[in-house]
C-alpha positions as CSV (number, residue, x, y, z in Angstrom):
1,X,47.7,2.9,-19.7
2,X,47.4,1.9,-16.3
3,X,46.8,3.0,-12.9
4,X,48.5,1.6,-10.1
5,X,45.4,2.0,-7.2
6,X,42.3,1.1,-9.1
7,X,44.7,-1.2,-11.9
8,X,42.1,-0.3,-14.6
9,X,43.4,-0.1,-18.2
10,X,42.4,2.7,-20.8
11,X,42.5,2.4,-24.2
12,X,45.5,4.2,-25.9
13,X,44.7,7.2,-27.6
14,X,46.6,6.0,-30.7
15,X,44.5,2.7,-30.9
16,X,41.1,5.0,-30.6
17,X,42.5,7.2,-33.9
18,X,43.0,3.5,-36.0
19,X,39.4,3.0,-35.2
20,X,37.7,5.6,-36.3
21,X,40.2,5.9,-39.4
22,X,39.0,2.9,-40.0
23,X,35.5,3.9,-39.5
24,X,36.1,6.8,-41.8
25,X,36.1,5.4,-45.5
26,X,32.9,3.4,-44.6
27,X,30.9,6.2,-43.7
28,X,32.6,8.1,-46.9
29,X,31.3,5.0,-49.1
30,X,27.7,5.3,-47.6
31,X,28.1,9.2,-48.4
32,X,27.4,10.6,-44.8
33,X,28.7,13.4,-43.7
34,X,28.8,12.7,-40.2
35,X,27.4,9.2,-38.1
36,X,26.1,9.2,-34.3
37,X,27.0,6.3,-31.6
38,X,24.7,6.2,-29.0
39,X,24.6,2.5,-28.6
40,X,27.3,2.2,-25.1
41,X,29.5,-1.0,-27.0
42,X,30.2,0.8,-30.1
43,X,31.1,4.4,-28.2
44,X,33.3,2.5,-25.7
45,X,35.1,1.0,-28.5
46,X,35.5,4.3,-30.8
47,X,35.6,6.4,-27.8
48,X,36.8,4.6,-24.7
49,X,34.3,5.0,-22.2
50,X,30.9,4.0,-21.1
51,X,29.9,6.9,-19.2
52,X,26.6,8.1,-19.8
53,X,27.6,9.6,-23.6
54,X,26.9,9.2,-27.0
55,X,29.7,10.1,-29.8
56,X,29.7,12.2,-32.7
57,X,32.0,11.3,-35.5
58,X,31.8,14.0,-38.4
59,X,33.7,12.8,-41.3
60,X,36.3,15.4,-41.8
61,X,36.5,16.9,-38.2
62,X,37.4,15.8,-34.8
63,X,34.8,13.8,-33.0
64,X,32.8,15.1,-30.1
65,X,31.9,13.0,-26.8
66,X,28.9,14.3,-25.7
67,X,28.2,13.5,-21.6
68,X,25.7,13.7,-19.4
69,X,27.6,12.1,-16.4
70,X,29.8,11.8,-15.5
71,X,32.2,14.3,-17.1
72,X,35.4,14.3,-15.3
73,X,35.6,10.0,-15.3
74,X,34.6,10.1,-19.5
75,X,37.7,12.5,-19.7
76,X,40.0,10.5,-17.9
77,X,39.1,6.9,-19.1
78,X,38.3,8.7,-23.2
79,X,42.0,10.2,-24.6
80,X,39.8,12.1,-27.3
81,X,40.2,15.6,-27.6
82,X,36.9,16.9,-27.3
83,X,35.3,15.2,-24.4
84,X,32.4,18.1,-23.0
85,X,29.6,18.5,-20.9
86,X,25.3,17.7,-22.8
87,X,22.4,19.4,-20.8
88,X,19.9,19.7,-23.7
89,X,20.0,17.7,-26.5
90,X,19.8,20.7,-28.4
91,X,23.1,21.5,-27.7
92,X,24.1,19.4,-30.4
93,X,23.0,21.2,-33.8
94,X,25.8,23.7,-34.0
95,X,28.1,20.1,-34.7
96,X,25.9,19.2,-37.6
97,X,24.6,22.7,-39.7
98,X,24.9,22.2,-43.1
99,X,25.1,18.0,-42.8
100,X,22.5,16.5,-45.7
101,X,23.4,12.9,-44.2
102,X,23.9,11.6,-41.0
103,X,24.2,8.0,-39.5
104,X,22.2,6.8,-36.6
105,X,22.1,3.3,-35.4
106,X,19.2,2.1,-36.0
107,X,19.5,-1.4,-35.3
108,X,19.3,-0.5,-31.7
109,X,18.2,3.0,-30.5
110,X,14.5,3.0,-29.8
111,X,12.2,4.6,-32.2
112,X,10.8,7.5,-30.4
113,X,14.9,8.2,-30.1
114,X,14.9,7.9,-33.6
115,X,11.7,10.6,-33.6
116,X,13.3,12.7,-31.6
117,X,16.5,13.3,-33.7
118,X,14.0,13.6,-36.8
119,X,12.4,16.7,-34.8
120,X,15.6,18.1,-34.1
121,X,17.1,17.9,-37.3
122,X,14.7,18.0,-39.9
123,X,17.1,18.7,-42.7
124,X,19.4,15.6,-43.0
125,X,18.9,12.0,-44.3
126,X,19.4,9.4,-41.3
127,X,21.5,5.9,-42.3
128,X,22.1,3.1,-40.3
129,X,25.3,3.5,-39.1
130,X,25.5,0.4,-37.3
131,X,26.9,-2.2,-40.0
132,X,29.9,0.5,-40.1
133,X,31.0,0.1,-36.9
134,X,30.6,-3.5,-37.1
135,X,32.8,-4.1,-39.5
136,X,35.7,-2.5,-38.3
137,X,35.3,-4.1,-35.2
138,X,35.0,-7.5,-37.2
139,X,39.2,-7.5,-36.6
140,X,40.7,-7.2,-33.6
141,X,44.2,-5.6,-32.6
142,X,46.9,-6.6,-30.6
143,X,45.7,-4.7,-27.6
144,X,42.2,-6.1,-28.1
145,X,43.7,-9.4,-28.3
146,X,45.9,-9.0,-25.0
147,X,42.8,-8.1,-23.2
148,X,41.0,-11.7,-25.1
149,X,44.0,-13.7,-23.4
150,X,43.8,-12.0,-19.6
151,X,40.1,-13.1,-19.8
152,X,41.0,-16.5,-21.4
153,X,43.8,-16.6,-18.2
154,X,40.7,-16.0,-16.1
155,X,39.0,-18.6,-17.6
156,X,41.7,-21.3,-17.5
157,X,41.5,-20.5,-13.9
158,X,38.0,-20.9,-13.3
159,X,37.9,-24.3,-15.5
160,X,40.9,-25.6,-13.3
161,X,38.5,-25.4,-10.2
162,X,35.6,-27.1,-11.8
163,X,37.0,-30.4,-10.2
164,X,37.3,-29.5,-6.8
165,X,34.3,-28.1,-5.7
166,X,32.2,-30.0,-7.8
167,X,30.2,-33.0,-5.9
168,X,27.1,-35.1,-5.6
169,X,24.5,-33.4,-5.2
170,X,25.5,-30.1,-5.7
171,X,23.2,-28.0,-7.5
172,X,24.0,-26.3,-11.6
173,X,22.9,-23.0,-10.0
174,X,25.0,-23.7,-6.9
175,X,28.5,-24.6,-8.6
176,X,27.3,-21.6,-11.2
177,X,27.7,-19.2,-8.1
178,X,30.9,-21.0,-6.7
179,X,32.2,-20.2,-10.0
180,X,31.4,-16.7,-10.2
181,X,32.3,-15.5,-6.8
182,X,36.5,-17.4,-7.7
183,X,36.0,-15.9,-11.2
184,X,35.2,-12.2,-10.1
185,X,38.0,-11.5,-8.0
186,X,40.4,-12.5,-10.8
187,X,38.8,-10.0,-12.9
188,X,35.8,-11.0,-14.1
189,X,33.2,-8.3,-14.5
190,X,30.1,-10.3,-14.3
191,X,28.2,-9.3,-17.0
192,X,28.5,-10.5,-20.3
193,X,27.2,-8.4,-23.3
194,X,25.1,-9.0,-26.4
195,X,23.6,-6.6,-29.0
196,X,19.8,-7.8,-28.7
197,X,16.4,-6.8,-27.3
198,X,15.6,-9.4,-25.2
199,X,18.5,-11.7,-25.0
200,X,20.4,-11.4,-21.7
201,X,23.7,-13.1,-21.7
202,X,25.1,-14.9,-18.4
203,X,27.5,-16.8,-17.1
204,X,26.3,-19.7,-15.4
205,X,25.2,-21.9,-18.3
206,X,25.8,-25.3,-16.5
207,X,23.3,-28.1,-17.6
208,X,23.0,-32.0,-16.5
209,X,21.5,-34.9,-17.6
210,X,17.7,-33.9,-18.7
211,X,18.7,-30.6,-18.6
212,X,21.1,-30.6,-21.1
213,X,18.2,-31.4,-23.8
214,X,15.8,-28.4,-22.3
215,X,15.5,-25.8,-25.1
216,X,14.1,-22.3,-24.4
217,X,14.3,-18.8,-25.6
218,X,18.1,-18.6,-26.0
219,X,19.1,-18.7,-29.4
220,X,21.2,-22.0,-28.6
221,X,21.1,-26.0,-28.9
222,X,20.1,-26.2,-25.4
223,X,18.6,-23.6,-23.6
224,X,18.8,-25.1,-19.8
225,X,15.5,-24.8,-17.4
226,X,16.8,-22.0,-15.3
227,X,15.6,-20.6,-12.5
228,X,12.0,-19.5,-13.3
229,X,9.8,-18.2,-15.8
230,X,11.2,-14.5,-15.5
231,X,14.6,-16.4,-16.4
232,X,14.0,-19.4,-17.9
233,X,17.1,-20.3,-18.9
234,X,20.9,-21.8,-18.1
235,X,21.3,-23.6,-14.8
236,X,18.2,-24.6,-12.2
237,X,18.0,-26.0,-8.9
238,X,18.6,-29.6,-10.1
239,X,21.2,-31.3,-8.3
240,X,23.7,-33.1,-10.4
241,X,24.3,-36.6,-10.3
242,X,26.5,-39.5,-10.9
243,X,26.6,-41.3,-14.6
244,X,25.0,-37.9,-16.5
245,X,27.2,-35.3,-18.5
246,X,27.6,-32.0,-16.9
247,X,27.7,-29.4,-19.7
248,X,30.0,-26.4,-18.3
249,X,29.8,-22.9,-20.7
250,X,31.3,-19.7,-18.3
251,X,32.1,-17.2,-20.4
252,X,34.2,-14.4,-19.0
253,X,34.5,-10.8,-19.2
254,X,37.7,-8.7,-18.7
255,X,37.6,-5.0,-19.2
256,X,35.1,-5.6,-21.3
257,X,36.5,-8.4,-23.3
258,X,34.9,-12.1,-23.7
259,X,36.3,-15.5,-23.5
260,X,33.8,-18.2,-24.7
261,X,34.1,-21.7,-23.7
262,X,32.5,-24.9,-23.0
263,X,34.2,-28.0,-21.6
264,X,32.5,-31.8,-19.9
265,X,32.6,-33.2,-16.8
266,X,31.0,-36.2,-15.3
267,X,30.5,-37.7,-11.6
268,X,31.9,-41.4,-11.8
269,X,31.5,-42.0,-15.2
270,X,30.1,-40.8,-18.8
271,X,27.4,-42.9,-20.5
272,X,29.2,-44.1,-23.9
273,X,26.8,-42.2,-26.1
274,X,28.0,-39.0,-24.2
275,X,31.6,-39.7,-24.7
276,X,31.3,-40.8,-28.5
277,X,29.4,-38.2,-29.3
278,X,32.2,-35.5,-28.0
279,X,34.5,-36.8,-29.6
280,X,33.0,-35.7,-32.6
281,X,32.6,-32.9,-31.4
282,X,36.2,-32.3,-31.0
283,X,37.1,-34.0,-34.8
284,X,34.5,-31.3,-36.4
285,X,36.4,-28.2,-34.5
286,X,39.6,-29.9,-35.8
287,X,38.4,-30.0,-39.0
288,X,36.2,-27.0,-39.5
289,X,39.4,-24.9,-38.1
290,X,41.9,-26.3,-40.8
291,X,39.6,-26.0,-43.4
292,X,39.1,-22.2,-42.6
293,X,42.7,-22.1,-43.0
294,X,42.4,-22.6,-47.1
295,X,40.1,-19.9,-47.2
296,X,37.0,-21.1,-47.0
297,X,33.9,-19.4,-46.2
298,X,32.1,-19.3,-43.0
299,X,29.1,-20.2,-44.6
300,X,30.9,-23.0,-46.3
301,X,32.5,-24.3,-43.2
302,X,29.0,-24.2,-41.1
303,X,27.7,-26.9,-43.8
304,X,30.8,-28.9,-44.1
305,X,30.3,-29.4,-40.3
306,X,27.0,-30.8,-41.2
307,X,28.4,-33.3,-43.3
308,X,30.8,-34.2,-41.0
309,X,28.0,-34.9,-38.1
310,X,25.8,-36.7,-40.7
311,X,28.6,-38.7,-42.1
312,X,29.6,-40.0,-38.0
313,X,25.9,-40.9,-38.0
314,X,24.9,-38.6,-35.4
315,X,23.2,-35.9,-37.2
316,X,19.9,-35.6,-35.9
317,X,21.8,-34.6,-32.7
318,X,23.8,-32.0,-33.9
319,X,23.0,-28.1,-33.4
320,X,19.9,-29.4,-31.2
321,X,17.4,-31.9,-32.6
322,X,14.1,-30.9,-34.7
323,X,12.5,-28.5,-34.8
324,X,15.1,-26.8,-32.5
325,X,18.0,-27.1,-34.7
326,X,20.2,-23.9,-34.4
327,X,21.6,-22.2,-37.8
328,X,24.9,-21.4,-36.5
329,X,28.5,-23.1,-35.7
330,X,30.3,-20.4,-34.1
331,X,30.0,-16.7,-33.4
332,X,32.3,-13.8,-33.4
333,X,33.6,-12.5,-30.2
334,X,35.2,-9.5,-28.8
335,X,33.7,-6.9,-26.4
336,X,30.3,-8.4,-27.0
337,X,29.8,-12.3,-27.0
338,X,27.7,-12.3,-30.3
339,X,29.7,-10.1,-32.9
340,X,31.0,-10.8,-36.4
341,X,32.3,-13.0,-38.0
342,X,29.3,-15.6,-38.1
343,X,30.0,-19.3,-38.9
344,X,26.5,-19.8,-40.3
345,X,24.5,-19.3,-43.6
346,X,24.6,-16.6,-45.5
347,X,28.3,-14.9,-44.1
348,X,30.2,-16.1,-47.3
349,X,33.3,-14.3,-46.3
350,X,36.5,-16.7,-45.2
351,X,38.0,-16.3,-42.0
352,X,41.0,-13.5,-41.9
353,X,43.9,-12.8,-39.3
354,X,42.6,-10.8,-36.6
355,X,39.0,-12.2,-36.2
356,X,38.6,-13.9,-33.3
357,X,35.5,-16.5,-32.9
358,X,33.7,-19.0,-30.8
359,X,33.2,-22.5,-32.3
360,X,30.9,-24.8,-30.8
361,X,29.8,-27.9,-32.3
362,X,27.2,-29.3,-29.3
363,X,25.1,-32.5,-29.8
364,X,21.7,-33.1,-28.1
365,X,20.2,-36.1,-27.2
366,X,16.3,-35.6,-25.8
367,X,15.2,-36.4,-22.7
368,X,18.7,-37.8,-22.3
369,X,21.3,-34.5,-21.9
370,X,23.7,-32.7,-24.2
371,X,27.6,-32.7,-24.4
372,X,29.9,-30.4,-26.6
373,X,32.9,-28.2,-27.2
374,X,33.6,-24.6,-27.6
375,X,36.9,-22.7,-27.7
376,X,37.5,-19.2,-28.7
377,X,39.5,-19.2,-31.7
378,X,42.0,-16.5,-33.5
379,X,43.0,-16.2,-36.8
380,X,46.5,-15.9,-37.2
381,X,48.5,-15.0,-40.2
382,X,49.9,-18.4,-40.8
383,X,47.3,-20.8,-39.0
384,X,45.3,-19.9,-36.1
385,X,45.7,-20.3,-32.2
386,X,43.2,-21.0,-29.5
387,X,42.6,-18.7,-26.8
388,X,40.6,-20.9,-24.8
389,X,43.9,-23.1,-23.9
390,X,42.0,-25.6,-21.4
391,X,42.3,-29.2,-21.1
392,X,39.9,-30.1,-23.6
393,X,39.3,-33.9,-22.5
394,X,36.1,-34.9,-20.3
395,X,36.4,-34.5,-16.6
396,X,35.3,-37.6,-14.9
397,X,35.7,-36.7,-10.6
C-alpha cells in the first residue's frame, strides 16, 4: 500500500504472513520454540519496519514487535497484529515462560547482548537463528521483485547520464557525487546495506586507469584508493583521463531493495587489452548464466568461469591477480547487497526461480586498471531475465 503525500510503500500484510510461514518449519526443524530478530534487515523483512524494534516470533503464536521508538510510525509502516510499546527489556519474559529453546542471531548481535539475554532468561537453550531467516529470504516474491525493477529503472537512469556529465579531468569522487545527487531524487536511498562488521557498502565505486588495479579492504577484485585512510576505498581524487578504462559500479537502493551493476566507459578510446579483455567478460556471464539454467550448481558454475578465463588466456587477471584473487563470481541480492545465493565454492545448490543475483566476472591488470561486467540476474521459471537492462557495450565519449 501506498500513500499518496509521502508515496512510501508498505509491505502487504499478506506477504509478511508467507514469510514467517515460511520461517515457521525451519525453526520447527531446529526444534525451537520460539526465535528473536533483533538484527534491523531481517525484522524489516518479517516485520515491515525498521523502527527502533526487535521481533519475537514464537512458533505457534502470533508474533510480537517490540518498540522502543517510535511506536505510532512501527504501527503504521508493520500490518502485524501485535505491534506494542518496550521500556525494560524485562518486559519480555511473560512472551517466553515455559520456552526450553529459543533463536537469537548470533551471527550479528554483540556478545554482551548475547549476555544479557543469558541473564534474563536463564532457562532456555539459545540457537542461531540467523541461517533461518536467510534462507527464506534466499527467494524472492513478486512484490520483492517489483521493488528490484523500480531500483533497476533507477539505475538505467543513472547509467544513461554517465555520458553527459562525464569529462576530462573530472574527478572518480566528483562524477561519484554527480551521480548520487541525479540518483537520489529518483528514489535512491543512499545507503546500501550489507550484513558484516566492518564492511561499509557505497555507491560510488568508480575507478580509472591505476586505480582500477588498487586492492584494499573490500572483499572485491579491486578495491579503489578512496578518499583516505578512514575510507580507503572506491573512488579518490584522481582525475580521469583520456585512453584509460573507467570502471563504473553504482548500485542502487529503492525502499530498501538493491540493484547491482557495473558497466565501461572510456575518454577517446579503450586500450585493446581493456576492450578484449571485456569481452570476455561478457562471453563468461553468457555462459555461466545458461549453464545455471541445466541446473548446475553455483559452486560448479564459479569454477567453470575459471576455465573459461583460463582457456581465453587471461587468467591470471581474472577475480584480481595473486595473491588478491577473490573466491567469488556473483552474490545474492535483495534488501542487502551480499545475501544468498553465492556463486562461489562451497554453495553446491543450483540456481532456482525466484533467486535473484549479481554476477560479475571483472579482470585486473596491475599497475595498468581493471574492466568488467556485472548485471543483476533473476531466475525465472523457464530461463532467467536480467534486471540490470543497460546497454552493456563500452562507452567511448
Amino acid at each position: 500500500m501506498s500513500s499518496s503525500s509521502t508515496a512510501m510503500t508498505f509491505t502487504p500484510g499478506e506477504e509478511i504472513r508467507t514469510r514467517i510461514d515460511k520461517l515457521r518449519p525451519l525453526m520447527e526443524k531446529s526444534r525451537l520454540d520460539a526465535a528473536f530478530f533483533h538484527y534491523k534487515i531481517d525484522y524489516y523483512y518479517l516485520a515491515g519496519t525498521m523502527q527502533d524494534a526487535f521481533l519475537l516470533v514464537p512458533l505457534e503464536r502470533d508474533p510480537v514487535l517490540f518498540v522502543r521508538r517510535d511506536l505510532k510510525r512501527a504501527r503504521r509502516e508493520s500490518p502485524l497484529a501485535e505491534v506494542i510499546p518496550l521500556k525494560a527489556l524485562e518486559e519480555i519474559r511473560p512472551y517466553v515462560v515455559g520456552m526450553t529453546r529459543i533463536g537469537l542471531q548470533l551471527d550479528v548481535m554483540p556478545y554482551n547482548m548475547v549476555m544479557k539475554y543469558r541473564d534474563l532468561l536463564p532457562g532456555p537453550e539459545f540457537v542461531d537463528a540467523s541461517p533461518m531467516v536467510k534462507a527464506v529470504r534466499k527467494k524472492k516474491s513478486s512484490f520483492e521483485i517489483t521493488l528490484m525493477e523500480k531500483a533497476a529503472a533507477i539505475a538505467k537512469k543513472v547509467y544513461a547520464k554517465i555520458p553527459e556529465v562525464l569529462h576530462e579531468g573530472m574527478s572518480e569522487i566528483g562524477l561519484g557525487g554527480v551521480l548520487e545527487a541525479y540518483a537520489k531524487p529518483l528514489g535512491h536511498e543512499g545507503i546500501l546495506r550489507m550484513r558484516s562488521l566492518n564492511y561499509e557498502p557505497y555507491t560510488w565505486h568508480i575507478l580509472s586507469g591505476r586505480t582500477g588495479s588498487i586492492v584494499s579492504q573490500a572483499d572485491s577484485p579491486m578495491g579503489g584508493l578512496g578518499l583516505s585512510p578512514a575510507f580507503p576505498v572506491g573512488a579518490s581524487r584522481k582525475k580521469m583521463r583520456k585512453g584509460e578504462p573507467i570502471l563504473v559500479d553504482f548500485g542502487v537502493n529503492y525502499h530498501g531493495y538493491h540493484m547491482d551493476l557495473t558497466r565501461m566507459y572510456a575518454l577517446g578510446h579503450m586500450p585493446d587489452q581493456f576492450i578484449r579483455a571485456y569481452e570476455v567478460c561478457k562471453e563468461i556471464e553468457h555462459a555461466v548464466l545458461e549453464r545455471a539454467l541445466q541446473g548446475v550448481a553455483a559452486s560448479e558454475l564459479f569454477r567453470y568461469s575459471q576455465e573459461l578465463a583460463e582457456s581465453s588466456g587471461f587468467g591470471p587477471y581474472y577475480l584480481g591477480y595473486e595473491p588478491h584473487k577473490v573466491n567469488f563470481l556473483g552474490h545474492g541480492i535483495g534488501i542487502e547487497l551480499s545475501e544468498l545465493p553465492f556463486l562461489a565454492p562451497k554453495h553446491d545448490y543450483p540456481l532456482e526461480e525466484g533467486m535473484t543475483f549479481a554476477i560479475e566476472p571483472k579482470m585486473v591488470f596491475p599497475g595498468k586498471g581493471a574492466c568488467g561486467i556485472e548485471d543483476t540476474v533473476l531466475m525465472e521459471k523457464t530461463g532467467y531475465r536480467i534486471l540490470s537492462d543497460v546497454d552493456d557495450r563500452i562507452a567511448v565519449i
